[in-house]
C-alpha positions in Angstrom: 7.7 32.4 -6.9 5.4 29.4 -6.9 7.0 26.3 -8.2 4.8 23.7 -10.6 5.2 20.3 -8.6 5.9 17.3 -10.7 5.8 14.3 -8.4 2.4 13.6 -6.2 2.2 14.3 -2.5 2.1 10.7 -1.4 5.4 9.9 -2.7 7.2 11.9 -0.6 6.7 9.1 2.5 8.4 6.2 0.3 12.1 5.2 0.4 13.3 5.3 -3.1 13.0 1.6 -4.5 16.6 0.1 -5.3 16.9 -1.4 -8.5 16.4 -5.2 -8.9 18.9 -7.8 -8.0 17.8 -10.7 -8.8 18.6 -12.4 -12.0 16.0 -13.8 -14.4 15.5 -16.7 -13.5 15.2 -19.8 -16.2 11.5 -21.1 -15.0 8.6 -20.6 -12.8 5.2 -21.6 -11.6 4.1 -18.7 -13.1 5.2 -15.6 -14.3 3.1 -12.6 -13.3 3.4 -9.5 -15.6 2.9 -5.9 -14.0 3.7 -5.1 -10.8 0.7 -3.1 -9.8 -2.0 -3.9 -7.2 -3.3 -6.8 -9.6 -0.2 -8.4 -9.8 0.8 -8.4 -6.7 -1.7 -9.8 -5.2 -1.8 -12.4 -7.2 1.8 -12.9 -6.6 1.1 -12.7 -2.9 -1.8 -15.1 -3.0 0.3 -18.0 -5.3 3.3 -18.0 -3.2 1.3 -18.4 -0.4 -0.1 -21.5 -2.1 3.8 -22.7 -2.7 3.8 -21.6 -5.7 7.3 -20.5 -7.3 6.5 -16.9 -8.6 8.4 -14.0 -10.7 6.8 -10.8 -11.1 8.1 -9.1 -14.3 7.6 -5.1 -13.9 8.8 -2.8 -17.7 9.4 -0.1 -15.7 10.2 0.7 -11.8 8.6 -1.3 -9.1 4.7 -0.1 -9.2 5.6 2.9 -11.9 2.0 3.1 -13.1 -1.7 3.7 -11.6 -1.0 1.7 -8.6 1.4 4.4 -7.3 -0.1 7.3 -8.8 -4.0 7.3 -8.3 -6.2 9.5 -5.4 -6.4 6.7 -2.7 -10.5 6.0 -3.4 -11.4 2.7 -2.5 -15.1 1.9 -3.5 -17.8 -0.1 -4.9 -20.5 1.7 -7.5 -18.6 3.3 -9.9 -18.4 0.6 -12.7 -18.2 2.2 -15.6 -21.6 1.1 -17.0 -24.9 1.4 -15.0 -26.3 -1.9 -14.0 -29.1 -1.7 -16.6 -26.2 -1.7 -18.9 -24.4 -4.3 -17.9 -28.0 -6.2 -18.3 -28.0 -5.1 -21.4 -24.3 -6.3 -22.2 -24.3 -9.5 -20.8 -27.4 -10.4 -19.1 -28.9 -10.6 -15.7 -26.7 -12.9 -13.7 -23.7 -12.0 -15.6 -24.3 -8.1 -14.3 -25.3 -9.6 -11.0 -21.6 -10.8 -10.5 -19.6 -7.8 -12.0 -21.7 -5.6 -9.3 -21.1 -7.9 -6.6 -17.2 -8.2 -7.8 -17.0 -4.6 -7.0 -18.5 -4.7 -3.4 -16.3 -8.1 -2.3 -13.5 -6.4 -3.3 -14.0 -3.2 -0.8 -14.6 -6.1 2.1 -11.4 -7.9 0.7 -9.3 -4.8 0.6 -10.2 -3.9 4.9 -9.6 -7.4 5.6 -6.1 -7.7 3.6 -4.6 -4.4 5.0 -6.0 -5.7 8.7 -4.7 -9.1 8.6 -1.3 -7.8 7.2 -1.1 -5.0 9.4 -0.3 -3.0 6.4 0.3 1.1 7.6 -1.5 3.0 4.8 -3.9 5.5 6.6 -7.2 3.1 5.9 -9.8 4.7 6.7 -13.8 4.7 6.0 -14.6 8.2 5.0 -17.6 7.8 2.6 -17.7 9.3 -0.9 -19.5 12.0 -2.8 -20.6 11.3 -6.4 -21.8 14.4 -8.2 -24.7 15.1 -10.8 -22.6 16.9 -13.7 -25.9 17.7 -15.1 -29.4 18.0 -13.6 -30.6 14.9 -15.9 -27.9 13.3 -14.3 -29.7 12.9 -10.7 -32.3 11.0 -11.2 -30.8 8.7 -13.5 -27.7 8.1 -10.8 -30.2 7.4 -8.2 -31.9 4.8 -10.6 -28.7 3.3 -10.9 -27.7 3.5 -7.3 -31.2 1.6 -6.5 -29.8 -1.2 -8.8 -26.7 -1.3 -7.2 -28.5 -1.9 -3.4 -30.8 -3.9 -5.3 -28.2 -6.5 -6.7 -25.5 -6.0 -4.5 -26.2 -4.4 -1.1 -24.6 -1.3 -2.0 -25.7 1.4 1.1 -26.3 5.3 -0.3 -28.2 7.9 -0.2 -29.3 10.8 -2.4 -28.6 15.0 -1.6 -30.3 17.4 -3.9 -28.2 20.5 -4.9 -29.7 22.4 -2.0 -28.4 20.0 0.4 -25.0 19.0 -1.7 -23.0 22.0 1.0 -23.4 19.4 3.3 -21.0 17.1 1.5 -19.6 19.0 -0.6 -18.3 22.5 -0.5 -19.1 23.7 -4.1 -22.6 24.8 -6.2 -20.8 23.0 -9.4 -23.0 19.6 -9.1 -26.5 19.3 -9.6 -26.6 16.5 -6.3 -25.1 13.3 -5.8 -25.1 10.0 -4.4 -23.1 9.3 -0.9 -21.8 6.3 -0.4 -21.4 5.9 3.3 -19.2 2.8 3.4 -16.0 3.9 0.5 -13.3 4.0 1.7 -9.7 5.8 0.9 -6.3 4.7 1.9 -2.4 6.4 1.1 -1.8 4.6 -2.3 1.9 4.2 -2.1 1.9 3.2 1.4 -0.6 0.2 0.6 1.5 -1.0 -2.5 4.5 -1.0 -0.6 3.1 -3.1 1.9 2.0 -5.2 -0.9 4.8 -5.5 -2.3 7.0 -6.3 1.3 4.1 -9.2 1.9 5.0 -10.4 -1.7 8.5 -10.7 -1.3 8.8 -12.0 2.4 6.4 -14.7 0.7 8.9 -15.9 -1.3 8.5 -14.3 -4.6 11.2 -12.9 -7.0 10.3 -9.2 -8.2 11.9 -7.7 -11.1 12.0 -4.8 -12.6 12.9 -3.1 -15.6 12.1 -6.1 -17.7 9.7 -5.5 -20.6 7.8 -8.5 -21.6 8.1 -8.3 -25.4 6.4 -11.8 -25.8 4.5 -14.4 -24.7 4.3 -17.8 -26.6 2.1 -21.3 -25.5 3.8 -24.4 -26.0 3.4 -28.3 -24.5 4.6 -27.3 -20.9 3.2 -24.0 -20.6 4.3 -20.7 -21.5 7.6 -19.3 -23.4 8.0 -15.3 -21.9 10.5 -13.0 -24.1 11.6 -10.2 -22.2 14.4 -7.8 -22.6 16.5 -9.5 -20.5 16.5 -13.3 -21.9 13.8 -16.3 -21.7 12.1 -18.0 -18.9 9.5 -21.0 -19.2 6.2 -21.0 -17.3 3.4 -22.9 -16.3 1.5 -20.3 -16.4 0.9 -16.3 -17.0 -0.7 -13.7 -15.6 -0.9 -9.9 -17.3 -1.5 -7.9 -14.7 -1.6 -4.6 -16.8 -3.5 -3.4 -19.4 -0.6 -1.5 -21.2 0.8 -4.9 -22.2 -2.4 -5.8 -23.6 -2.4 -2.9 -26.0 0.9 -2.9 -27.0 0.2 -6.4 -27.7 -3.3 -6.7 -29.2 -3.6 -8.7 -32.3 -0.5 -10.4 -31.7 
């Protein structure tokens, strides 16, 4: 009898996180809020600097996306096309966002090699698919924008040639980008999060942030657990935001 499977593949390699000793401490440098990719490297790049840092996490140490995504690490697949982003906020402004997306691949290979971090990176290329036959010609408008503004290297497969990536007739063609990369998500925020803490910052979790208030030194944080002052915050999480919005 086949069992449904609840928790992903990749967590199987990670030792089970103990929960956090440390307590809340009374000030920092900054506070950092999320304990995800975003937040951690932020954490990692501020107590480099000397900064005094305290990662606040609602939930387990890397609970969300971080943890729990496909391992795809990649430049041209912004949400909007480029012409949209044109559109949005103008050329130079677009220019940047695309280019924020290709620095980050390079940043990402040169992070995991000058840490030594072990999580199976590895330049394997990516397949983007046509979900409709309108779809091709308008991705390979976009993906001449994206080499056009950023440098981003690809090439086009028609559906005839799309077996070549791609074992399935469901796409109407694609893009490849030759230079995407993936990685073992769990084992990469692990490493993160080893490099964080050896760097002298305190990570805690199970600590909702319920607010955040600006005053003359800095920063008031309310969390679950009591009060700390800051000189500055950083939400690293988008769930805080929502919960949060209009506040």
């Amino acid at each position: 009898m086949n069992k449904i499977k609840f928790i992903p593949w990749w967590h199987e390699d990670l030792p089970t996180l103990a929960g956090s000793k440390h307590h809340l401490p009374r000030e920092a440098d900054v506070v950092i809020v999320g304990s995800g990719y975003t937040g951690l490297s932020a954490a990692l790049t501020l107590s480099r600097a000397g900064r005094g840092v305290v990662v606040l996490e609602a939930r387990e140490i890397g609970f969300g996306a971080s943890t729990r995504n496909g391992g795809q690490v990649g430049s041209g697949n912004q949400k909007f096309t480029v012409q949209k982003l044109i559109d949005l906020y103008g050329r130079d402004k677009a220019k940047a966002l695309v280019n924020a997306g290709t620095d980050m691949l390079r940043y990402i290979a040169n992070l995991i090699k000058t840490e030594n971090i072990h999580c199976h990176f590895k330049t394997v290329g990516r397949f983007r698919g046509a979900a409709q036959a309108r779809h091709y010609d308008m991705m390979a408008k976009d993906m001449e924008d994206m080499k056009r503004f950023a440098g981003v290297e690809f090439f086009m497969v028609s559906k005839g040639e799309q077996h070549n990536e791609v074992g399935t007739d469901q796409y109407y063609g694609g893009s490849v980008l030759p230079n995407d990369a993936a990685l073992h998500p769990g084992l990469y925020h692990r490493g993160l999060l080893d490099r964080t803490i050896t760097a002298g910052a305190i990570v805690i979790d199970k600590t909702p942030v319920t607010g955040i208030r600006a005053n003359k030194s800095g920063f008031m944080v309310q969390t679950a657990r009591g009060t700390l002052t800051a000189g500055a915050v950083i939400v690293a999480t988008d769930l805080w935001c929502r919960q949060h919005a209009g506040h």
